[in-house]
C-alpha positions as CSV (number, residue, x, y, z in Angstrom):
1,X,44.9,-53.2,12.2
2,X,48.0,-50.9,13.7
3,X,50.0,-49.3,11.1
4,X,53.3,-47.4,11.7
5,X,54.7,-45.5,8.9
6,X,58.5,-43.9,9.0
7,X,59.9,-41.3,6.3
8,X,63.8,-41.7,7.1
9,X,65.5,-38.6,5.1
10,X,68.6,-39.8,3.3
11,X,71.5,-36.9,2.7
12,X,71.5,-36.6,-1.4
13,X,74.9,-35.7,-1.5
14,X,76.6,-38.6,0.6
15,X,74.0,-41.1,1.5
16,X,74.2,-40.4,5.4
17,X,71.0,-39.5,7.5
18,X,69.5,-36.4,6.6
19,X,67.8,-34.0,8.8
20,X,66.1,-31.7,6.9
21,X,65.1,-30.6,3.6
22,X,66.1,-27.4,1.8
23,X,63.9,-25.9,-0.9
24,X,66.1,-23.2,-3.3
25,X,65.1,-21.2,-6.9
26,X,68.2,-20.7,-9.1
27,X,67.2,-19.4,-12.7
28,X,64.0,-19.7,-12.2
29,X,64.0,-23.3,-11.4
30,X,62.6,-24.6,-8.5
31,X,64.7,-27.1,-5.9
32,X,64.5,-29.3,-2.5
33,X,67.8,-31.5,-1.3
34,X,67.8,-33.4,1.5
35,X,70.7,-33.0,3.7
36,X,72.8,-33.4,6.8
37,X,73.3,-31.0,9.4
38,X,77.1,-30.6,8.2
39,X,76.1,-30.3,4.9
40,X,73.1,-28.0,5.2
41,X,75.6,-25.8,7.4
42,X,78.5,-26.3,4.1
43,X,75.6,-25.5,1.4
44,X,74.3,-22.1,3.3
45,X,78.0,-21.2,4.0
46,X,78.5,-21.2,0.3
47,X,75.9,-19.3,-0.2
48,X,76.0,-16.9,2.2
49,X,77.8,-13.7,0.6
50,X,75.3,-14.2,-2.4
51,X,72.2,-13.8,-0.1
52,X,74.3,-10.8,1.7
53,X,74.3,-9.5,-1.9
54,X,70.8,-10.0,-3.3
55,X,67.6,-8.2,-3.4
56,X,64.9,-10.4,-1.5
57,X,61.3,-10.6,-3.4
58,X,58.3,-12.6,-2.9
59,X,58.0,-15.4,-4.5
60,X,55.8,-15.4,-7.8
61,X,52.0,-16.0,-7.2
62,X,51.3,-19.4,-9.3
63,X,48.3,-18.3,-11.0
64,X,50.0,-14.9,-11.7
65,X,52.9,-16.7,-13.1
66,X,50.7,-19.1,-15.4
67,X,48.6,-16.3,-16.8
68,X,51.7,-14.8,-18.3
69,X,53.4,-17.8,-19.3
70,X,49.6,-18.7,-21.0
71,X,49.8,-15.2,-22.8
72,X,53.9,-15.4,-23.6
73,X,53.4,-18.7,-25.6
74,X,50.3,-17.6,-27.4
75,X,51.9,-15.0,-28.7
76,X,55.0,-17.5,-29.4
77,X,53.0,-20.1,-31.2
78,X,52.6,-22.6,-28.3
79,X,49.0,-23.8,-27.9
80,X,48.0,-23.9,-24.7
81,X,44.4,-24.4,-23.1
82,X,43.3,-21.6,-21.3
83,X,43.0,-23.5,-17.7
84,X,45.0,-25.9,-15.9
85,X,48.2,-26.9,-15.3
86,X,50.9,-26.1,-17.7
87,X,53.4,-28.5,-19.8
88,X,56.7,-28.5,-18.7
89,X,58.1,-27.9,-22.0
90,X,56.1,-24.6,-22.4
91,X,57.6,-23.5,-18.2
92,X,60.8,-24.3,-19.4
93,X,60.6,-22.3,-23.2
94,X,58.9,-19.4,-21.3
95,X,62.3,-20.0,-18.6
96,X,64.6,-19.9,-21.1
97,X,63.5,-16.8,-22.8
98,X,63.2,-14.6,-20.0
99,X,66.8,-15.2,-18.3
100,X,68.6,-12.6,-17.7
């Protein structure tokens, strides 16, 4: 049995083709869009004298990341288990109370 599988990318923005897919952090969020050429070009245009701007740092090491969020909403009330992954909510709460 032959099988031929496809992934077509479709722009989020205007429902055109899409040729690639950008992952972004804003607020400690993580994002991916799927976009045109034109629009990838438009989005990193905009953003451009930001990134001039900014201070680039690594990204933060998941397990890293979890241990303190496990520790933050201990001592916050949360109950959390002591492995695994975490619940959104308590990524979010932790989020939220460490903008700047």
């Amino acid at each position: 049995m032959a099988r031929r599988t496809e992934i077509i990318l479709v722009d989020d923005l205007d429902g055109s083709t899409a040729d690639e897919t950008i992952a972004f952090s804003f607020d400690g969020r993580h994002y991916q869009i799927d976009l045109s050429s034109d629009n990838a070009r438009e989005l990193r245009a905009l953003l451009k004298p930001y990134i001039k701007k900014a201070e680039s740092v690594p990204a933060p090491a998941p397990a890293n990341e979890a241990a303190k969020i496990r520790e933050w909403a201990v001592k916050n009330g949360y109950t959390v288990s002591r492995r695994g992954r975490l619940h959104r909510d308590i990524e979010e709460a932790y989020r939220n109370a460490h903008k700047k």
